[in-house]
SEZA-634629 format. One record per residue (C-alpha): x, y, z; residue in three letters. Coordinates in nm, 2 decimals, decimal comma, padded with zeros to 4 digits. Layout:
// SEZA-634629
<r X="X" Y="Y" Z="Z" resn="ALA"/>
...
// end
This chain:
// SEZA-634629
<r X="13,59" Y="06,33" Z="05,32" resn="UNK"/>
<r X="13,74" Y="06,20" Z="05,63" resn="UNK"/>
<r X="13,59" Y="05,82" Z="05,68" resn="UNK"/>
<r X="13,63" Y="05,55" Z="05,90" resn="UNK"/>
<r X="13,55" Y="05,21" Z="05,78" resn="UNK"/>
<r X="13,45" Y="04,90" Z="06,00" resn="UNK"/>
<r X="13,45" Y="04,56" Z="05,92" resn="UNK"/>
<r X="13,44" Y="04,19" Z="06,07" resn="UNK"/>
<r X="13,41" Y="03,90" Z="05,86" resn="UNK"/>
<r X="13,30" Y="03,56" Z="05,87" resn="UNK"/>
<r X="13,56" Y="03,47" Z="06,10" resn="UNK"/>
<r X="13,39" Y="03,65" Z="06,36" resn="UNK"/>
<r X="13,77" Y="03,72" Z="06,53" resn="UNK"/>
<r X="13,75" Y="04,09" Z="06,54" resn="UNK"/>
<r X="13,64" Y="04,46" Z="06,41" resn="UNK"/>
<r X="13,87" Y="04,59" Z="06,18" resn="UNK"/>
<r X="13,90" Y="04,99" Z="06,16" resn="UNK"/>
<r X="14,07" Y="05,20" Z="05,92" resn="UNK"/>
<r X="14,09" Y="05,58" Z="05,85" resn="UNK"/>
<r X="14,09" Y="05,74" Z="05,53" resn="UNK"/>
<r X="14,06" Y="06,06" Z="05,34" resn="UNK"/>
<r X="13,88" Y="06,00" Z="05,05" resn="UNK"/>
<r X="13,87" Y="06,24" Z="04,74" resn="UNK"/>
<r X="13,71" Y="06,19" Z="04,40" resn="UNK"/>
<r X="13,83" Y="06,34" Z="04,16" resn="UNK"/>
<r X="13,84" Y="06,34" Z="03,78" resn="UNK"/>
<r X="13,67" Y="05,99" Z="03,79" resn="UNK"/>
<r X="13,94" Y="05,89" Z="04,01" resn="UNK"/>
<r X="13,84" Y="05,82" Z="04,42" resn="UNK"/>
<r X="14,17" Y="05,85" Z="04,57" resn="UNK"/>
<r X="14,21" Y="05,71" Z="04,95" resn="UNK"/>
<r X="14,51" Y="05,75" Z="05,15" resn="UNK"/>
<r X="14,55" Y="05,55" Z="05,40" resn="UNK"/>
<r X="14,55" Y="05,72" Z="05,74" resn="UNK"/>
<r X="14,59" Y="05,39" Z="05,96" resn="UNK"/>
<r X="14,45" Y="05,06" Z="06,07" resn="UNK"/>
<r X="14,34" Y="04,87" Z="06,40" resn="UNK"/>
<r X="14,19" Y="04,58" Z="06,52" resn="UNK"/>
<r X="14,01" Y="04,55" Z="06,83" resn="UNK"/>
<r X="13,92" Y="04,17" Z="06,87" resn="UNK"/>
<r X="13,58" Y="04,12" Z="07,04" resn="UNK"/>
<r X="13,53" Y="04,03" Z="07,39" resn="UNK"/>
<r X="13,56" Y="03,70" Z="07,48" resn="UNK"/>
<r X="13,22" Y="03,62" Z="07,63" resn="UNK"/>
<r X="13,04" Y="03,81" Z="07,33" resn="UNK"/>
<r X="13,25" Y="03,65" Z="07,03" resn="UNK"/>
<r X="13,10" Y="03,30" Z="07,25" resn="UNK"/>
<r X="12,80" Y="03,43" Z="07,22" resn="UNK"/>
<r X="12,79" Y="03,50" Z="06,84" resn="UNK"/>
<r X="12,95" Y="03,18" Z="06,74" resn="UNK"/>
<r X="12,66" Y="03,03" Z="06,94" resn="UNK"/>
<r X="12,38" Y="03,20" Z="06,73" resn="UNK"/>
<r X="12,52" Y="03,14" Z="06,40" resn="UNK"/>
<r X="12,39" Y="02,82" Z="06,20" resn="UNK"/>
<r X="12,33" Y="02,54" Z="06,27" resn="UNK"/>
<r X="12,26" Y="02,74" Z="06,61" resn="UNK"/>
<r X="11,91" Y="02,85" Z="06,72" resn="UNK"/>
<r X="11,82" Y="03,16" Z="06,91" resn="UNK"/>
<r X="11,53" Y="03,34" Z="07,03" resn="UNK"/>
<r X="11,46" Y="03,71" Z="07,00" resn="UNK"/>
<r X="11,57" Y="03,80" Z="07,28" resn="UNK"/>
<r X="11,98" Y="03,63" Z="07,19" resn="UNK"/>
<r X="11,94" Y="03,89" Z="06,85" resn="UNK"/>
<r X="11,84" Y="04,21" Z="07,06" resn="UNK"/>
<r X="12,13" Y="04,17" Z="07,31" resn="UNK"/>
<r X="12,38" Y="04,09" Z="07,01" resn="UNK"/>
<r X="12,27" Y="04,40" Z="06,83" resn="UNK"/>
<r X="12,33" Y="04,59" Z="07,09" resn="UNK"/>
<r X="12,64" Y="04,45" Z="07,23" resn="UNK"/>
<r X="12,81" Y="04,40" Z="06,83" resn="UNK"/>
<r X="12,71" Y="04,76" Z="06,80" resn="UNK"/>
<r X="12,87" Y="04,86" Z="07,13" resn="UNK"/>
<r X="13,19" Y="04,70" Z="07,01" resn="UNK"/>
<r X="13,17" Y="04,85" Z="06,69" resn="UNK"/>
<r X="13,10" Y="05,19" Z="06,86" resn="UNK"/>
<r X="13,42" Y="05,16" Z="07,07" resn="UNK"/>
<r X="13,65" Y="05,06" Z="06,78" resn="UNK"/>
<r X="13,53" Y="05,38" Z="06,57" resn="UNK"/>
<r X="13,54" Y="05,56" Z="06,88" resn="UNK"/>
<r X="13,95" Y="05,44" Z="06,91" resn="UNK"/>
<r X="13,98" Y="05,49" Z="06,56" resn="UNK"/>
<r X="13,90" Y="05,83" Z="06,54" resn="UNK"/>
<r X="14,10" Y="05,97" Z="06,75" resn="UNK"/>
<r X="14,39" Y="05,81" Z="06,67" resn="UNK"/>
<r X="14,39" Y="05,87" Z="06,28" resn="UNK"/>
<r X="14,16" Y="06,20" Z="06,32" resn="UNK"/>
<r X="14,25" Y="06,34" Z="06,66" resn="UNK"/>
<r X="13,87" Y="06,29" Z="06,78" resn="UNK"/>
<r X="13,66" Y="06,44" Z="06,44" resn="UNK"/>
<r X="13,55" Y="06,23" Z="06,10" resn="UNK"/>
<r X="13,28" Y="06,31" Z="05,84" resn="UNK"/>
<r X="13,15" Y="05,98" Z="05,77" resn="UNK"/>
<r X="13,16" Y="05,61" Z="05,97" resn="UNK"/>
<r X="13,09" Y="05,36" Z="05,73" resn="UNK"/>
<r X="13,01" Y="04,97" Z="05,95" resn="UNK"/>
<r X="12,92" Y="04,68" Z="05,75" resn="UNK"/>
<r X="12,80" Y="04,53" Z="06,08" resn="UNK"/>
<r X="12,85" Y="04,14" Z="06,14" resn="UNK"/>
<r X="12,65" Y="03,92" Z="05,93" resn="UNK"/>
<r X="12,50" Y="03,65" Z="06,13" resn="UNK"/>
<r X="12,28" Y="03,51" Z="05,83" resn="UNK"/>
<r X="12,27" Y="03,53" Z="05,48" resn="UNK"/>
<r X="11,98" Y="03,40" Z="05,34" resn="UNK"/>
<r X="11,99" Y="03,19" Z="04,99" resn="UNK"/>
<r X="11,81" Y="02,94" Z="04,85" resn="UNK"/>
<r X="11,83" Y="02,76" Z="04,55" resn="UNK"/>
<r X="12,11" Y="03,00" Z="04,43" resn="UNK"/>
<r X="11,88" Y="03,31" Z="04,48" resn="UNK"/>
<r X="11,99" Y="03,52" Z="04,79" resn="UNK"/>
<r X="11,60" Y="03,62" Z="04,96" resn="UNK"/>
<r X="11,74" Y="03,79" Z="05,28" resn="UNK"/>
<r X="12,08" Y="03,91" Z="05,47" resn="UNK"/>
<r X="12,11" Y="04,00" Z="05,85" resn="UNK"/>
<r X="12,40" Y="04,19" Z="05,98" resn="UNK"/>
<r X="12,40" Y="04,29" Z="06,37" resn="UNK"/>
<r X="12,54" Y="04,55" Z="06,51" resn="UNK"/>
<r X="12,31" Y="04,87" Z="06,59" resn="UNK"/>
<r X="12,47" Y="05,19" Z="06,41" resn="UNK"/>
<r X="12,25" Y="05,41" Z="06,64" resn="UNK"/>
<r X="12,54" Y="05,31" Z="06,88" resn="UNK"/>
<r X="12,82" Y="05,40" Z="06,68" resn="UNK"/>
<r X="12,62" Y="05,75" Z="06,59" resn="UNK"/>
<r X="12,54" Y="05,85" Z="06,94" resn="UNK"/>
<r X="12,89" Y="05,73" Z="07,06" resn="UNK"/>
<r X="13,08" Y="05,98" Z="06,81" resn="UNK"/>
<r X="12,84" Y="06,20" Z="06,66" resn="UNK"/>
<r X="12,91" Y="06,08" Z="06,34" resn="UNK"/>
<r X="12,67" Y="06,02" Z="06,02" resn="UNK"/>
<r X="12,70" Y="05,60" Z="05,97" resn="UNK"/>
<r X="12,65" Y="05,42" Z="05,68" resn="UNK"/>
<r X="12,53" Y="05,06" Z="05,75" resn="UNK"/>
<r X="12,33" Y="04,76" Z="05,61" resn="UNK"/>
<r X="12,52" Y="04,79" Z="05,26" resn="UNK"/>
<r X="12,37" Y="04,46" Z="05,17" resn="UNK"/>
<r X="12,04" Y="04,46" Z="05,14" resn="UNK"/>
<r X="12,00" Y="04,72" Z="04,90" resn="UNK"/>
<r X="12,18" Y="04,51" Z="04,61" resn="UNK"/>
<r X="11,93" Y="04,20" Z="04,74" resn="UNK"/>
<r X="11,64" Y="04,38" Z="04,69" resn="UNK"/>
<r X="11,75" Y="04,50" Z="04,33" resn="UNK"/>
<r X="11,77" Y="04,14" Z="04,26" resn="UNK"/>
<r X="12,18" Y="04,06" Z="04,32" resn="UNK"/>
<r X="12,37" Y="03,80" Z="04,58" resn="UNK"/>
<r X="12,44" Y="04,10" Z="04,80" resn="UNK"/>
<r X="12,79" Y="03,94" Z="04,81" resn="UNK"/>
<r X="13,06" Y="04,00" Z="04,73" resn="UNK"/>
<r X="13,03" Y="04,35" Z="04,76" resn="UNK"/>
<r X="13,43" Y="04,44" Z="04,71" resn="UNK"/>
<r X="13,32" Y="04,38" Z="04,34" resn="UNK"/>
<r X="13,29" Y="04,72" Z="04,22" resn="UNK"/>
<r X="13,59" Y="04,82" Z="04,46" resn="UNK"/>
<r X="13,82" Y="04,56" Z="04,36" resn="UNK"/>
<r X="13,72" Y="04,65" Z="03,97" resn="UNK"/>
<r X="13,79" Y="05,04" Z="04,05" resn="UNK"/>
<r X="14,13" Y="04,95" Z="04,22" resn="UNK"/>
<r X="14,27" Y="04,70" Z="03,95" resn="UNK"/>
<r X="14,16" Y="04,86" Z="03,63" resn="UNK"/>
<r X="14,45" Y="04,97" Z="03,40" resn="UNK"/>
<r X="14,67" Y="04,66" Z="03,58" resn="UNK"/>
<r X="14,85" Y="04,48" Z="03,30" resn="UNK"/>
<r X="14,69" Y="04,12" Z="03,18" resn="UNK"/>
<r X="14,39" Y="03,97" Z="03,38" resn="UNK"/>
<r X="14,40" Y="04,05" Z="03,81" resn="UNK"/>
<r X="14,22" Y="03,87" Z="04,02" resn="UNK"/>
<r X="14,15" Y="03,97" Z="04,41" resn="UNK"/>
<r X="14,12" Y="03,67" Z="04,64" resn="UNK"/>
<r X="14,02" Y="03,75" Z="04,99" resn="UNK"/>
<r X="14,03" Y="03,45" Z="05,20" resn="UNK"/>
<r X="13,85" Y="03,54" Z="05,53" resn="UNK"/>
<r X="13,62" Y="03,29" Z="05,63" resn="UNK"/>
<r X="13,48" Y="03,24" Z="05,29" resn="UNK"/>
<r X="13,68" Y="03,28" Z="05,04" resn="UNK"/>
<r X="13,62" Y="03,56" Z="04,79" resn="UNK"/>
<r X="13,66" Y="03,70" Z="04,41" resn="UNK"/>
<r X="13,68" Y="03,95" Z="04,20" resn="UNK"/>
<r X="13,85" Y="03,89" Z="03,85" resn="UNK"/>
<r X="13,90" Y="04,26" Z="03,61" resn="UNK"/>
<r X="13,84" Y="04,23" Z="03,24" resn="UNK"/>
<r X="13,59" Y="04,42" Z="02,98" resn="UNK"/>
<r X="13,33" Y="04,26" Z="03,24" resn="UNK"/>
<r X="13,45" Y="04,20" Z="03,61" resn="UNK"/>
<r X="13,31" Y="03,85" Z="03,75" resn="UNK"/>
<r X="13,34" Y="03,81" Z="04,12" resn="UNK"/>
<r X="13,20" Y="03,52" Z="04,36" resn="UNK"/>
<r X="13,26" Y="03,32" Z="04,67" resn="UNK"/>
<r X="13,45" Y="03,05" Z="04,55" resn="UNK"/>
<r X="13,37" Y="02,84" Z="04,94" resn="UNK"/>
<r X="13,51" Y="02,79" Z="05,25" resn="UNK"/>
<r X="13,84" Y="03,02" Z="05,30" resn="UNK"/>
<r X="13,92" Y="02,95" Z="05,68" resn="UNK"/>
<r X="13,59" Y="02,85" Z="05,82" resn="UNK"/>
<r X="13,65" Y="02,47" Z="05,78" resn="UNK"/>
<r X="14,00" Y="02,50" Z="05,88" resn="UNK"/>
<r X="13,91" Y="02,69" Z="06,20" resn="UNK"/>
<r X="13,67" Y="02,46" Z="06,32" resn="UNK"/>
<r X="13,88" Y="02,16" Z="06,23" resn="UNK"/>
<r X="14,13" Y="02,30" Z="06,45" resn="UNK"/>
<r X="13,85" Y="02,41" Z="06,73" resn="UNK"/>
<r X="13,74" Y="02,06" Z="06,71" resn="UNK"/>
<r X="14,07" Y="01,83" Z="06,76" resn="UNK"/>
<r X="14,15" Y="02,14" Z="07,02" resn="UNK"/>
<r X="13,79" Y="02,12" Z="07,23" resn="UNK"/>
<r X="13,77" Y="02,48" Z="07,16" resn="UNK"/>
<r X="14,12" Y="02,59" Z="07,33" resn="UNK"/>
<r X="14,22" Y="02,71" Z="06,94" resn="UNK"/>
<r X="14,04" Y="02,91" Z="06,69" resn="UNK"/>
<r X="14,31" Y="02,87" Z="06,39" resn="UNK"/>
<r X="14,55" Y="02,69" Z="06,22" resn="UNK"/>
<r X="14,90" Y="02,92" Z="06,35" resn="UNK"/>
<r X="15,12" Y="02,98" Z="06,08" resn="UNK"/>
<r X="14,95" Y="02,68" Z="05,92" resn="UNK"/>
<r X="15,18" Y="02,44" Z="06,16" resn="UNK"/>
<r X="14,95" Y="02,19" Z="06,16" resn="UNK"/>
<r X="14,83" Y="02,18" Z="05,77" resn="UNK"/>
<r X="15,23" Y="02,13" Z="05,71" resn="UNK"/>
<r X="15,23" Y="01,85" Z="05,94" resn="UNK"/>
<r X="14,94" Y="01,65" Z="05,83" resn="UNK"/>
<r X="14,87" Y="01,45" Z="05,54" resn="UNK"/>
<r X="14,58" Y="01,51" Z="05,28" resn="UNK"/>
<r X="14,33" Y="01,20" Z="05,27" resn="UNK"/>
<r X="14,27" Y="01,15" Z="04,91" resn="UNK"/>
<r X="13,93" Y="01,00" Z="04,99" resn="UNK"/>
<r X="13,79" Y="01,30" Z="05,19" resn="UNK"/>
<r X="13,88" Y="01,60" Z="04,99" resn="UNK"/>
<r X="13,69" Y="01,39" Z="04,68" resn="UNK"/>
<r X="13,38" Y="01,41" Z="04,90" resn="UNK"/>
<r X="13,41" Y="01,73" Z="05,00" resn="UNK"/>
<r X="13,48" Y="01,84" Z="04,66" resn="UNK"/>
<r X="13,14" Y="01,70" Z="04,58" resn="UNK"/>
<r X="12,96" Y="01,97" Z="04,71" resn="UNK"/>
<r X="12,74" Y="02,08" Z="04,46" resn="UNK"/>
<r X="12,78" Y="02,50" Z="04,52" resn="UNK"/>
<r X="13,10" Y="02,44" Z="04,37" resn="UNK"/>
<r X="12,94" Y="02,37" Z="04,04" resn="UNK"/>
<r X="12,70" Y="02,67" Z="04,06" resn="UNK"/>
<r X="12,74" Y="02,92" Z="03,80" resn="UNK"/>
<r X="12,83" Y="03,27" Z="03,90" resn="UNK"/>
<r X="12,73" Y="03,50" Z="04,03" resn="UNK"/>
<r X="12,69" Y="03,30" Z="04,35" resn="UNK"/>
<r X="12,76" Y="03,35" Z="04,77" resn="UNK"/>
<r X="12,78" Y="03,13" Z="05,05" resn="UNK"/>
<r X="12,88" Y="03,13" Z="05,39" resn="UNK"/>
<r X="12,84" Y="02,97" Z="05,73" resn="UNK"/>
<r X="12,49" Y="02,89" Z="05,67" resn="UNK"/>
<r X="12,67" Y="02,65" Z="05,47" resn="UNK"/>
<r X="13,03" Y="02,59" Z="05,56" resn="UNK"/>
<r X="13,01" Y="02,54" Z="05,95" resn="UNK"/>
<r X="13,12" Y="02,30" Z="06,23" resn="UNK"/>
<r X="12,82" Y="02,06" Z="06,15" resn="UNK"/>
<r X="12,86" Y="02,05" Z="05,80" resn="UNK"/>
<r X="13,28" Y="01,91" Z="05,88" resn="UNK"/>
<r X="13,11" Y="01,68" Z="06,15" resn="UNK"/>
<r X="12,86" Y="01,52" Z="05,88" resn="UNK"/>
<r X="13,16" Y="01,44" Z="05,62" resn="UNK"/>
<r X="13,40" Y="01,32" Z="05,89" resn="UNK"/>
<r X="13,10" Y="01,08" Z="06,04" resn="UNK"/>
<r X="13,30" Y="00,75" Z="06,10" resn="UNK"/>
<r X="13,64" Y="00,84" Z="05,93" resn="UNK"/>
<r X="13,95" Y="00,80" Z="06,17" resn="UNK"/>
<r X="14,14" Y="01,07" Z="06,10" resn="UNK"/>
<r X="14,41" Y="01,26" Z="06,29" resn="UNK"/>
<r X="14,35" Y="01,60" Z="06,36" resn="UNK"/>
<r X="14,63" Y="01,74" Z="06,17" resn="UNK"/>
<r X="14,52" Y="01,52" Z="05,89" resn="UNK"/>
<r X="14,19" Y="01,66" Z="05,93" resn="UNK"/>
<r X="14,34" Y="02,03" Z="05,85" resn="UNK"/>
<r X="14,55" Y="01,92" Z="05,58" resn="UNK"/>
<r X="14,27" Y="01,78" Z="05,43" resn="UNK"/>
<r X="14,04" Y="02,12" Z="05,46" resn="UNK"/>
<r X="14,31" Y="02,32" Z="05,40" resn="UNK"/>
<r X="14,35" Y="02,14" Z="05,05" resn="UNK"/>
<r X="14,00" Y="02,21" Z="04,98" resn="UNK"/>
<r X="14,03" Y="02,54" Z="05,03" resn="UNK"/>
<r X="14,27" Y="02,57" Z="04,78" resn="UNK"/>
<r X="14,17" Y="02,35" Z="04,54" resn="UNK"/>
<r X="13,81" Y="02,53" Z="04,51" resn="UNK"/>
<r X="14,00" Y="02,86" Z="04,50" resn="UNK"/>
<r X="14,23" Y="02,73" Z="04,20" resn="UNK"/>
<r X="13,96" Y="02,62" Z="04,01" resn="UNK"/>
<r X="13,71" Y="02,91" Z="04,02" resn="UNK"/>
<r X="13,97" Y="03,08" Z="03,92" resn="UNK"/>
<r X="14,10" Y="02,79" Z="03,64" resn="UNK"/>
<r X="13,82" Y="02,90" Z="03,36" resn="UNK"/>
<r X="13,88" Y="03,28" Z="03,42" resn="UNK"/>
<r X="14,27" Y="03,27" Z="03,34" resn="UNK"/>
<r X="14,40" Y="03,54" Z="03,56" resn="UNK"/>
<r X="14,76" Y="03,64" Z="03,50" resn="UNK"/>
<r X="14,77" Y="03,80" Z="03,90" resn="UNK"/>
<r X="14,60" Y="03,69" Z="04,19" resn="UNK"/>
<r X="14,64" Y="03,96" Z="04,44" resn="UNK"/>
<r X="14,54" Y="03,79" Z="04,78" resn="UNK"/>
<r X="14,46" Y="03,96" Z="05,09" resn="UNK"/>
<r X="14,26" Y="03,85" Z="05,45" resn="UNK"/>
<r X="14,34" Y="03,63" Z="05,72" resn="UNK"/>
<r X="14,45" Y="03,30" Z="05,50" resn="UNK"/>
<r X="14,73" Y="03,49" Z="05,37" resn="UNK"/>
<r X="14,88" Y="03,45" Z="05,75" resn="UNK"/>
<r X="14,89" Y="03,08" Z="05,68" resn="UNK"/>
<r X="15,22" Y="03,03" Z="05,48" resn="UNK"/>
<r X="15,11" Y="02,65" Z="05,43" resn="UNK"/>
<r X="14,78" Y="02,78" Z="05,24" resn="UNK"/>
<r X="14,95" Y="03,03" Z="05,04" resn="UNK"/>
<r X="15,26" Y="02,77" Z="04,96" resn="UNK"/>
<r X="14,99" Y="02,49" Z="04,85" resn="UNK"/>
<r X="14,80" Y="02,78" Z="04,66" resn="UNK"/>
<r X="15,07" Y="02,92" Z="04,48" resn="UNK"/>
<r X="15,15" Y="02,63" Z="04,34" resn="UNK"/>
<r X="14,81" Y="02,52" Z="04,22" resn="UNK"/>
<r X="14,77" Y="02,90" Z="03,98" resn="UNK"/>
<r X="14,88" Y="02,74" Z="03,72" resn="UNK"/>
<r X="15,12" Y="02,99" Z="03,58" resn="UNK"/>
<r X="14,90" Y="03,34" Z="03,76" resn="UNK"/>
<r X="15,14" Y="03,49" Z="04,00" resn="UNK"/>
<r X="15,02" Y="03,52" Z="04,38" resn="UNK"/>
<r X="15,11" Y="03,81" Z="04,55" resn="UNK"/>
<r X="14,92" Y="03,99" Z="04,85" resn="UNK"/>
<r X="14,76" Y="04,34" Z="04,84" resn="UNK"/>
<r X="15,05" Y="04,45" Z="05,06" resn="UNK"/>
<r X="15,28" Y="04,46" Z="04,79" resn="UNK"/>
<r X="15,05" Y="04,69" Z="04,63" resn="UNK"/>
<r X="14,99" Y="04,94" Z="04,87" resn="UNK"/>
<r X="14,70" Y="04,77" Z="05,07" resn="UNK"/>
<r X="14,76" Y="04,62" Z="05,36" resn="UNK"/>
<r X="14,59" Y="04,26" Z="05,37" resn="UNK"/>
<r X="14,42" Y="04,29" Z="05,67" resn="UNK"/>
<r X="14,27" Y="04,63" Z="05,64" resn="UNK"/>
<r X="14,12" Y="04,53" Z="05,27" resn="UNK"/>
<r X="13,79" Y="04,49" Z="05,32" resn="UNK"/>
<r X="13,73" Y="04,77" Z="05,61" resn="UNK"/>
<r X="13,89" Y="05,00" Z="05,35" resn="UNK"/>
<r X="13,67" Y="04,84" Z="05,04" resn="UNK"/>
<r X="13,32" Y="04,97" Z="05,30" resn="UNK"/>
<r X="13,54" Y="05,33" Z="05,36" resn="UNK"/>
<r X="13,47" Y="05,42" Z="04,98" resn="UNK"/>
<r X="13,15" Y="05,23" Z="04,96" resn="UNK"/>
<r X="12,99" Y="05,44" Z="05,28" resn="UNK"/>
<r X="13,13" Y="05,76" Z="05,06" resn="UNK"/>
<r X="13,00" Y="05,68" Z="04,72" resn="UNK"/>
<r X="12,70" Y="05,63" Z="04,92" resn="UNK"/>
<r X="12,71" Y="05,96" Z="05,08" resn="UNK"/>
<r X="12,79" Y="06,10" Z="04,74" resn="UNK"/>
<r X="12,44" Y="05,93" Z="04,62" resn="UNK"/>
<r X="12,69" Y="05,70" Z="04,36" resn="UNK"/>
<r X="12,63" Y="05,37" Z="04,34" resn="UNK"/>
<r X="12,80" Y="05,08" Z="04,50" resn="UNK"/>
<r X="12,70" Y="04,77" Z="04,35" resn="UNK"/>
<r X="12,88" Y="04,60" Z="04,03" resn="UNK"/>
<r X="12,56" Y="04,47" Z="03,86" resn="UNK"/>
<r X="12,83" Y="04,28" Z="03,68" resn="UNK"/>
<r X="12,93" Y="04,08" Z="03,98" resn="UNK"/>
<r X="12,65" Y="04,03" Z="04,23" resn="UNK"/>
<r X="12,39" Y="03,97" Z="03,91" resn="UNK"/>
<r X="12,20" Y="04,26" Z="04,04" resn="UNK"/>
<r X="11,92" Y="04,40" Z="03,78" resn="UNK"/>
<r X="12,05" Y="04,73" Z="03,80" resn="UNK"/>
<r X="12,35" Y="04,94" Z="03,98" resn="UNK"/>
<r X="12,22" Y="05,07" Z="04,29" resn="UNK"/>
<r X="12,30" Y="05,33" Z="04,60" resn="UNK"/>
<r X="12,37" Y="05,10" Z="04,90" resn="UNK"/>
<r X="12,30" Y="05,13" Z="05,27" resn="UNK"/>
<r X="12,09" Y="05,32" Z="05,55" resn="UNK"/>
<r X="12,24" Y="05,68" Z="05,65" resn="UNK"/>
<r X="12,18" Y="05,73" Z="06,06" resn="UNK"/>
<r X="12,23" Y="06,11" Z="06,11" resn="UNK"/>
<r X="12,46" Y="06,23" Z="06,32" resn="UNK"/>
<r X="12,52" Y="06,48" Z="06,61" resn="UNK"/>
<r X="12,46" Y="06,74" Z="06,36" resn="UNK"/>
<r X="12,21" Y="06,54" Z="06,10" resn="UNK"/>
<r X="12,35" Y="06,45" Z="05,81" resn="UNK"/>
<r X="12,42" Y="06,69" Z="05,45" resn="UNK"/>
<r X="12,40" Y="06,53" Z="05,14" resn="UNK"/>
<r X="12,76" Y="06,66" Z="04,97" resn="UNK"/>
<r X="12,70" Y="06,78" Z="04,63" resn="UNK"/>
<r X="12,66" Y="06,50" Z="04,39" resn="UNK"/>
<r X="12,97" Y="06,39" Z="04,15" resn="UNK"/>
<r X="12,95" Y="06,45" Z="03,80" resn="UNK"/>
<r X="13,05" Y="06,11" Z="03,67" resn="UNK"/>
<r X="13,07" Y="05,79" Z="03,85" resn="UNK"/>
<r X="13,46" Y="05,71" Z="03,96" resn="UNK"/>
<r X="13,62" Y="05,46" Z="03,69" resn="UNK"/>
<r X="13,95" Y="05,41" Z="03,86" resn="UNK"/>
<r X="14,04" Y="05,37" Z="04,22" resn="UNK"/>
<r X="14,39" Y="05,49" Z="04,38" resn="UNK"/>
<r X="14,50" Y="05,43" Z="04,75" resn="UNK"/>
<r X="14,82" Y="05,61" Z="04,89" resn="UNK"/>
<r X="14,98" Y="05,67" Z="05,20" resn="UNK"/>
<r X="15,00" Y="05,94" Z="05,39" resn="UNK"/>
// end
């Protein structure tokens, strides 16, 4: 099946697209890699979003014209995507939409919201869409995060010694193999670290480049001990966070008072962000950590992290065959066709779910949609190759 998968995380930066033909079989999904874009979103919209996420309010009104307007955008990048890996045809668009809230409370996750209309994307290229992959694992009783669990299991099974995936995006993300997988948010990835740098740059910056100004500043001892203090990090797993959490307001509340510079104000995040990555992974003893999204641009995060594994070696998906930042579009390609397949895509495993479960809405195409004749076994290893 010819698929195109869409993604754009909690860094709310841009849609990532990939094409794939995807092929089970013998238990094995095999995806080679077609290609990979990245169409950031407009200016004025990706304002617009950052304005509606917490500690933001919105009225109904805000939510309709984002829906429309994330699905839009998600639209044009399939649309771009498809014809450049597929000449203009695909069999299946799978778009994890953009979350905008995920609801949990008191470690239980009630509710998820991801924008982005797929009727768009569907009328736009007259392509069947998979969408709203969350909710289904909610509803069954799991985090509905992370969902590269089951993915992430497939594609590292048979690896030698313990592997661990680590995507830092925005929140920071894993998935750690063995007899039974265990996969989490670990906390912020880049989301305090961007808006420590969007602060001390009134908004001109949206990122730390090439981690210049974690390298320059100087960790304050005092800070990171408070931010360590946050109590998620003590949650047992399975567990999910995000921006509800980790935001702008939350770095304003801990830096009420403290005269810091702003350099020393990244070096600082950036620290936690490793520290709460090295120990999630600390109790789990990984012998691999195989690291992919946006953080692994940011040569100062993976320096400091490297060197906090104590003894794991840190490599990114690249150097296995996946490039970093198309991970997670590629991880919703094979989730949108085991759904099309009626296989499940949950880990029950990971997101504590009660029970395994098919994930996601189908909106029909030009041509309606055909259920493909159902797989004899569910896949128990995951290849990807290029073509």
């Amino acid at each position: 099946m010819r698929v195109i998968g869409l993604m754009s995380g909690t860094s709310h930066d841009a849609i990532d697209a990939v094409g794939a033909d995807i092929v089970l079989r013998d238990q094995t999904i095999h995806v080679y890699l077609i290609g990979q874009l990245s169409r950031p979103y407009p200016g004025s919209l990706r304002s617009e979003l950052i304005a509606a996420l917490p500690p933001g309010t919105v009225d109904m009104a805000t939510v309709c014209r984002l829906d429309t307007a994330i699905g839009q955008a998600f639209a044009d990048a399939a649309d771009a995507a498809m014809r450049e890996f597929f000449g203009g045809s695909a069999e299946l668009i799978a778009s994890h939409g953009q979350t905008m809230y995920h609801w949990v409370s008191d470690g239980t996750t009630r509710g998820t919201l991801q924008l982005g209309q797929p009727a768009w994307i569907a009328e736009r290229t007259g392509v069947p869409v998979v969408s709203d992959f969350r909710s289904r694992d909610i509803a069954a009783g799991g985090q509905g995060a992370p969902l590269v669990g089951l993915f992430d299991a497939l594609w590292l099974a048979g690896r030698p010694g313990r592997a661990a995936a680590l995507n830092i995006g925005g929140i920071a993300n894993v998935t750690v193999t063995g007899d039974q997988p265990v996969a989490f948010d670990t906390g912020p990835g880049n989301a305090l670290i961007d808006a420590a740098v969007e602060r001390c740059t009134g908004g001109c910056e949206h990122f730390d480049h090439a981690g210049v100004r974690a390298a320059r500043g100087q960790v304050d001892a005092q800070l990171l001990e408070i931010l360590l203090a946050e109590p998620y990090y003590r949650a047992p797993a399975p567990k999910t966070t995000g921006k509800e959490l980790f935001n702008h307001a939350y770095l304003e509340r801990v830096l009420d008072g403290r005269t810091l510079s702003a350099d020393d104000i990244v070096a600082t995040v950036t620290a936690l962000t490793v520290r709460t990555i090295a120990d999630a992974l600390a109790p789990l003893h990984p012998t691999e950590v195989i690291a992919s999204g946006g953080g692994t641009r940011n040569p100062t995060l993976m320096a400091l992290l490297g060197a906090h594994l104590d003894g794991a070696k840190l490599c990114t998906s690249d150097e296995l065959g996946l490039p970093s930042a198309a991970k997670e579009a590629t991880a919703f390609a094979v989730l949108g066709f085991l759904t099309a397949h009626g296989l499940a895509g949950s880990q029950p495993a990971c997101t504590g779910a009660k029970r395994a479960t098919v994930l996601g809405s189908i909106t029909p195409g030009a041509a309606g949609f055909t259920i493909p004749a159902a797989a004899a076994a569910a896949p128990q290893l995951l290849r990807v190759h290029h073509v």
